[in-house]
C-alpha positions in Angstrom: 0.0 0.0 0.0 3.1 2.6 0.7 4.3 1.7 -3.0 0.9 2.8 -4.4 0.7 5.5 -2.5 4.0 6.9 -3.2 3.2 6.0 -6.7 0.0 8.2 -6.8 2.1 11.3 -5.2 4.6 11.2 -8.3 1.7 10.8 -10.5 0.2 13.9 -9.0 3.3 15.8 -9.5 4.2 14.9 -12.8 0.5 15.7 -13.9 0.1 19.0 -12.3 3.3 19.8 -14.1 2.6 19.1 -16.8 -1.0 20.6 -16.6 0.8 23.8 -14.8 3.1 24.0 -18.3 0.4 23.7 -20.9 -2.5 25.8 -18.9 0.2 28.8 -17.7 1.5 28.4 -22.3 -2.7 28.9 -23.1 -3.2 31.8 -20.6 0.0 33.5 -21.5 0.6 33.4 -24.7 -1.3 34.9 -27.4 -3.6 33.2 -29.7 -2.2 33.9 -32.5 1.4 32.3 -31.3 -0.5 28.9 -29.8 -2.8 28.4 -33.8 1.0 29.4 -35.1 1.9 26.1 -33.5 -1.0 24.3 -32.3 -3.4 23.3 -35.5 -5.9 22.6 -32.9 -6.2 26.1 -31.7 -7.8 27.0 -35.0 -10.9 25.0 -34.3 -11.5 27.0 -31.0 -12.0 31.2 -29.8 -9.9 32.8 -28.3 -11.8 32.9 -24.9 -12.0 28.9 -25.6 -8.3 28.8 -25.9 -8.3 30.8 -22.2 -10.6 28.9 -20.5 -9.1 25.8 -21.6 -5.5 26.8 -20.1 -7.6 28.6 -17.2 -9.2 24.6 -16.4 -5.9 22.9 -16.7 -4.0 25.4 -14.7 -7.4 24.8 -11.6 -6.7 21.0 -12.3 -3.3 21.2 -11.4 -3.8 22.6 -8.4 -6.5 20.2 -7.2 -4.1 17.9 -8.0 -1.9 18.5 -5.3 -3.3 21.1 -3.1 -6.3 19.4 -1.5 -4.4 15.9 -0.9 -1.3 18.5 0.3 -3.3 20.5 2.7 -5.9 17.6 3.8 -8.7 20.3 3.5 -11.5 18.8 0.6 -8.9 15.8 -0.3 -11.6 15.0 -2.0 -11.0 17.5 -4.8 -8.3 15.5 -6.0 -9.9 13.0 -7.7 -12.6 15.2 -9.0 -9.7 17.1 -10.7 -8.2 14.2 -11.8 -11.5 12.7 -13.5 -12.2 15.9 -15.0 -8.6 15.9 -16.6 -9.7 12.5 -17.9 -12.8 14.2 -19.6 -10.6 16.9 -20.8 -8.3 14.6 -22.2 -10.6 12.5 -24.2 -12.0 15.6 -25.4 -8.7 16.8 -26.3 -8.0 13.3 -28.3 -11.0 13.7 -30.4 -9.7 17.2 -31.5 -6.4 16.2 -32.4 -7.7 13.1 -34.2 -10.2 16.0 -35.7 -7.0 17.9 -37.1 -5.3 14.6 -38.2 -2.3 14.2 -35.3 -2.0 11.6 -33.2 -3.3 11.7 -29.7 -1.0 10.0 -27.9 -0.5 12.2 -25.7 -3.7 12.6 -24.7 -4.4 9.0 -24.0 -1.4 8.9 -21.7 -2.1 11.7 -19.5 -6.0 10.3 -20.1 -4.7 7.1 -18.2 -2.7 8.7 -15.7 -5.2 11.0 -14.6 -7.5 8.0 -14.3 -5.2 6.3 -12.2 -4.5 9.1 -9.5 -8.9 9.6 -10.0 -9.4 5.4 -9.0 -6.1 5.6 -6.6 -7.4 8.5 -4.5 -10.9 7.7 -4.7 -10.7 4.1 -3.9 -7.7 2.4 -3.1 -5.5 5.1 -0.9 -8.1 8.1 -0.7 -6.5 10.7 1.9 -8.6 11.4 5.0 -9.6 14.8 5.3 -8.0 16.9 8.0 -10.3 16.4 11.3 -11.2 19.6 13.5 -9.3 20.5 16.2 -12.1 21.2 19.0 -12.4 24.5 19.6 -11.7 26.2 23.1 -14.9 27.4 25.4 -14.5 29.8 27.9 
């Protein structure tokens, strides 16, 4: 159970990562660079483009921060099944634009890992309340 467990904290990391990488490239570059070099940019708005990169950067965080801090642990694997959505979606557009999603299935499977791991096998308890003093 400590190997899984371990296992699902890299998993974490490397995801949110990655997520942190590709969400902060949507939100900070301009449009125009990401459809320069991203053919599936095209099919999207702008404000798509931004709110994709604005969900992946909010995924990264629930990956880590809720399991981190023990408040709502539980947001972890919500996060990480929504980054499984988001993935498959993703898939279907590259497939859409003719390239490969490999890529997408990967981080599809790893997310879906960390979602099962957390929410079944080696959930984290949420932090319990520390009782409050009465005078």
């Amino acid at each position: 159970m400590k190997g899984l467990r371990i296992g699902l904290w890299v998993v974490q990391v490397l995801l949110a990562v990655a997520f942190l990488g590709a969400g902060f490239m949507k939100v900070a570059q301009s449009y125009d660079a990401i459809a320069a070099s991203q053919a599936w940019a095209s099919l999207f708005s702008p404000e798509a483009v931004k709110l994709i990169g604005a969900v992946e950067l909010l995924a990264a965080v629930g990956l880590i921060l809720p399991s981190l801090t023990r408040i709502l642990p539980v947001l972890t694997p919500l996060a990480a099944s929504g980054l499984v959505l988001q993935m498959i979606v993703a898939g279907a557009t590259h497939i859409r634009v003719g390239e490969p999603p490999i890529p997408n299935v990967i981080l599809a499977a790893l997310a879906a890992f960390v979602a099962w791991g957390r929410f079944k096998k080696a959930p984290i308890a949420p932090r319990t309340r520390s009782p409050v003093a009465t005078a």
